[in-house]
Every structure is written in structure tokens, then in C-alpha cells.
N, C-alpha and C positions, 0 to 999 in steps of 0.2 A: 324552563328548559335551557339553562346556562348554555352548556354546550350541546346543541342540539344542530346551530347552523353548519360547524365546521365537521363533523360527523359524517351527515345529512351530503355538505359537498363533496366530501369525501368518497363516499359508500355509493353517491348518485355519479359522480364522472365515471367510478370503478364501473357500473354496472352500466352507463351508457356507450363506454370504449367497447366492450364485451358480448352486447347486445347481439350484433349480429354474427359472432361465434358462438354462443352458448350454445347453441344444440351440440357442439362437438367434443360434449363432455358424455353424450349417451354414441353408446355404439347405434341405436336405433333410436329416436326420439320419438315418432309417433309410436311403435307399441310401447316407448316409457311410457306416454300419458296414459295410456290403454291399460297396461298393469297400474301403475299409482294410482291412479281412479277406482279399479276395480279395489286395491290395498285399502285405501279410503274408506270405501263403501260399507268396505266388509267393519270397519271399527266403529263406522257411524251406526249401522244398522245392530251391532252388540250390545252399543246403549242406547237404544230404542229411538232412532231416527230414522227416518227412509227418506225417499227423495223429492219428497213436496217440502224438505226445510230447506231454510232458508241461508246459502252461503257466504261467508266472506274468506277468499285469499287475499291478505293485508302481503301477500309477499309473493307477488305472484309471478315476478319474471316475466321468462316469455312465455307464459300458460302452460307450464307441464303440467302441473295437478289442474289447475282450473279448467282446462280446453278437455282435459279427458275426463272431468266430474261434469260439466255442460253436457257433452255427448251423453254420458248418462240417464240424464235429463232433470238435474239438478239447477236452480236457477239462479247462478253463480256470476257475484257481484268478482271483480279482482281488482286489487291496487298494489302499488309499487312505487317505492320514492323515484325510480329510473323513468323517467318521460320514452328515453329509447328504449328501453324493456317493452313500455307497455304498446310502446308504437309496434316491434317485433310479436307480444302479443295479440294484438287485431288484427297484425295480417295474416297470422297461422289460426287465428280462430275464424277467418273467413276465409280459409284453404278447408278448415277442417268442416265448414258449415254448420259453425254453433256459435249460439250465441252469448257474448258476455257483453256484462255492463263494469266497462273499465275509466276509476276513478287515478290520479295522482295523489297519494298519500303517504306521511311517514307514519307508521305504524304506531307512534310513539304519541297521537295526535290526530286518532281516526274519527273522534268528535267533530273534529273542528269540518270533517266530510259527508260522514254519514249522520243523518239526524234521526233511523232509527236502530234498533239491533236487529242482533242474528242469530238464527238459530245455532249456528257452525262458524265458527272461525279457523283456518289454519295457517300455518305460519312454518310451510317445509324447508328443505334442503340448507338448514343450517344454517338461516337469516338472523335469528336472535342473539349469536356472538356478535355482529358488528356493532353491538353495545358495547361501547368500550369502558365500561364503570360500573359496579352496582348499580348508583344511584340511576344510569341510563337506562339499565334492562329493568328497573324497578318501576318509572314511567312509560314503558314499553308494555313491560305486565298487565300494572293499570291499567293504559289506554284499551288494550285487549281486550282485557275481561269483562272491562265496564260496559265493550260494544255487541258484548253477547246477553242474551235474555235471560231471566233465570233460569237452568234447569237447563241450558247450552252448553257446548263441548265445545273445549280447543283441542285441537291436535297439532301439534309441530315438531319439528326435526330436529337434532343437532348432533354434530361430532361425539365419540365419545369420549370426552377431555377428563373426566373421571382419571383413563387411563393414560392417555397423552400426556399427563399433568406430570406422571410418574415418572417421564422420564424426558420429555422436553425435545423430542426429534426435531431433527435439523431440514427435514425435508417429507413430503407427503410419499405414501407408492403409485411410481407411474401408473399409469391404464393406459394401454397398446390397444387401439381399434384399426384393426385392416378394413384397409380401403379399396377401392378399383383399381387405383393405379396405385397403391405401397400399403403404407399403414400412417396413422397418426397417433401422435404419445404427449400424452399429459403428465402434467408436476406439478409439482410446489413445493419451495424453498421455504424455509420458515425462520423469522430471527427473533427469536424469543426476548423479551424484556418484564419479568415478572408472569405475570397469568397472561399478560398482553403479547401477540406476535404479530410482526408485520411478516405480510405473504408476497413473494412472486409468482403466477399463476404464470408458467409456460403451455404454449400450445405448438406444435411441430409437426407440421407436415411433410411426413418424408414421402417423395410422389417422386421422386427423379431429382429436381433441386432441391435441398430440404427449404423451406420456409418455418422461419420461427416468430411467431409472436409473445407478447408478456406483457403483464397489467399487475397493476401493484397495489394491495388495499391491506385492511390490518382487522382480525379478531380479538375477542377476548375470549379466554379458554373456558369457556361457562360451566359448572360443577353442577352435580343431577341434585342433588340437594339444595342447593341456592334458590336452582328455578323452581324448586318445588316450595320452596320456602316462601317465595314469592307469591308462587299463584295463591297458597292456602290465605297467606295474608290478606292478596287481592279480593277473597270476596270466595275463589272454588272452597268447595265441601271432598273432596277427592280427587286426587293428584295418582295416577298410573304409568310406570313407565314399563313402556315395551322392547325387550333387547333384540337386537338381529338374530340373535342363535333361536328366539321364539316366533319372529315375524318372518325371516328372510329377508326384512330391508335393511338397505347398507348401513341404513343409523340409525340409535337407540330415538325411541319414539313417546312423546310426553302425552295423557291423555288427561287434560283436567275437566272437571264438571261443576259449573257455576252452582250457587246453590240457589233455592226456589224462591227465596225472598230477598235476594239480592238483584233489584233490578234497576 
């Protein structure tokens, strides 16, 4: 895994600066876990899982899916290459009173953590661009699939770069969440270099002074083909993607299924 360290530093400071803002990207963050859990469920239980299987969030943040698939009653392992993520995760999963079993891992490298599989693995809100190279999301894939059991489901999330690709925006669209005292407005700037772009992620608290913060990390614009190219290679038997206009989630949604003698 050549470049795996400088990534890895990269993607872990972005996400240990941010840590304890991330909830200020949901207008409400505990009914997000509440609805994305339920979202979850409804796609695990399609392909005939219910909630004695067995979970991994290889991406887990600060527990939005994980803490509201626990509540559930799902018995949900979560890891995160961000040490401050996962710290933000344990205290909101003993706010919310459920329990998770939280590892540090990069996704790309879930062997070298967990020594058995899973029934479920997911990987939401857009984590698998911070592969910055085929060959990176290609050892990402792997590491994935291999840590699910035969006849296991990944589900994960990503932008739709499909279309983004088309035309190469220079900037994301704010989201304005009113507050108690103003509103707060999110962005991102984006400086494209090939399929690769570095981001500014602003946050602005307009409350009477404005307060602006910003954190600065880079994607790669992942194509729905590629990743599907990958998982079939990696060992899935059926690769499904689900679009917003048919789920309601804000992003196109990958459902792969390991196959039965791949384990």
C-alpha cells in the first residue's frame, strides 16, 4: 500500500479538525441517525437480513448510521481512520445509550483489525472518494469485501460524479440551517485537477458575529461503473445501484452482495 501513509494523514487530520463540528452539516442530527437507520434497515431486510446480522461501519464518523442501526438493535461493530471521530462517536453513543464496539481502522486494511467477518458492512456519506487513485479504491474494495462472509452485503454512499464529471463545478450548493439565534450556511469550493479535486469545506455561523471556519481535504470523483467494476471483480456476484429520485437519499446508493463461496 505505497501511498497509503500520506492519504491516511491526510483524510485522518481532515477529519480529526472537524470532529467536533460534523453534526452541523444535519439540520437535526439525532432524527438523521433515526431516519438513516430506518433507510438501512429497510435495504438490509430486501436482501433478506434482519437485525441478529452481524455489522461493520468501516466509515463511521461520528456514529450517524452506526448509533441509529445500534438503537435498532443491531450489534454494530464501527471504525474510522479519525481517532477524534471515533472519540465524538462514544460520547454520542453514550448520550444516545447504545452500545458500539469502536475500533481505529483504515478501511483499506480491515484485516489487519478484525479477525472475523461480517454479515453487513457499510461505508456512507461519501467516504470511498478519499481514494485518491484506482489503484487505492481498488485495495479499499478488497479490503471490504474480503471482511464480509459469503452471501454478505455492502452498502455505501457517494456523490454523483457520474454527473459532476460532466461539468466540473467550481463550488458545492450551500445548505442554510436556521438556528436559535440566526442561521448557519455550508459550502464547498472545489479545484478540480483531472477526476481529482481538492475541497474547502466552509462552515458560518451567522448568530450576530458571523463565525467562519474551514478545513481542507481532496476527492477523487469516483464513476458508478468503476465501483462496480471493482466490487464484481472483488469476489460480489451482484452489484445494485439506488438513485435519490428512487430512495429519497441525498446520494446515489451501491448495494453489492458477496457471493456464497467467496469467503
Amino acid at each position: 500500500m505505497k501511498n497509503q501513509p500520506v492519504v491516511a494523514d491526510v483524510t485522518q487530520n481532515f477529519y480529526d479538525s472537524l470532529a467536533s463540528q460534523y453534526d452541523k452539516f444535519y439540520r437535526d442530527w439525532r432524527e438523521t441517525t433515526r431516519a438513516e437507520a430506518v433507510f438501512l434497515d429497510g435495504i438490509f431486510r430486501e436482501y433478506g437480513f434482519d437485525r441478529t446480522a452481524r455489522l461493520l461501519d468501516c466509515a463511521c464518523g461520528i456514529g450517524t448510521q452506526a448509533i441509529g442501526l445500534a438503537a435498532l438493535g443491531y450489534a454494530v461493530t464501527a471504525s474510522d481512520i479519525s481517532a477524534g471521530e471515533l472519540a465524538e462517536a462514544q460520547k454520542r453513543a453514550a448520550e444516545s445509550q447504545v452500545t458500539l464496539t469502536l475500533k481505529q481502522a483504515d478501511f483499506r486494511a480491515l484485516a489487519e483489525v478484525f479477525p472475523e467477518p461480517f454479515d453487513l458492512v457499510i461505508a456512507m456519506d461519501n467516504a470511498l472518494p478519499h481514494m485518491l487513485s484506482h489503484a487505492s479504491l481498488e485495495e479499499a474494495v478488497n479490503s471490504i469485501v474480503n471482511q464480509l462472509r459469503g452471501g454478505g452485503l455492502f452498502v455505501a454512499s457517494i456523490r454523483d460524479y457520474d454527473k459532476a464529471l460532466e461539468e466540473k463545478p467550481a463550488f458545492s450548493a450551500p445548505y442554510v440551517h436556521k438556528t436559535e439565534r440566526g442561521q448557519r450556511i455550508l459550502f464547498q469550493t472545489w479545484d478540480w485537477f483531472g477526476d481529482n479535486y481538492q475541497f474547502t469545506q466552509y462552515i458560518i455561523e451567522d448568530e450576530g458575529t458571523p463565525e467562519i471556519s474551514k478545513f481542507c481535504c481532496e476527492y477523487r470523483a469516483t464513476r458508478r461503473d468503476e465501483l462496480t467494476g471493482l466490487l464484481l471483480a472483488a469476489g460480489c456476484t451482484a452489484v445494485h445501484w439506488k438513485m435519490p429520485k428512487e430512495t429519497g437519499f441525498y446520494q446515489p446508493v451501491v448495494v453489492a452482495v458477496k457471493g456464497r463461496g467467496e469467503e
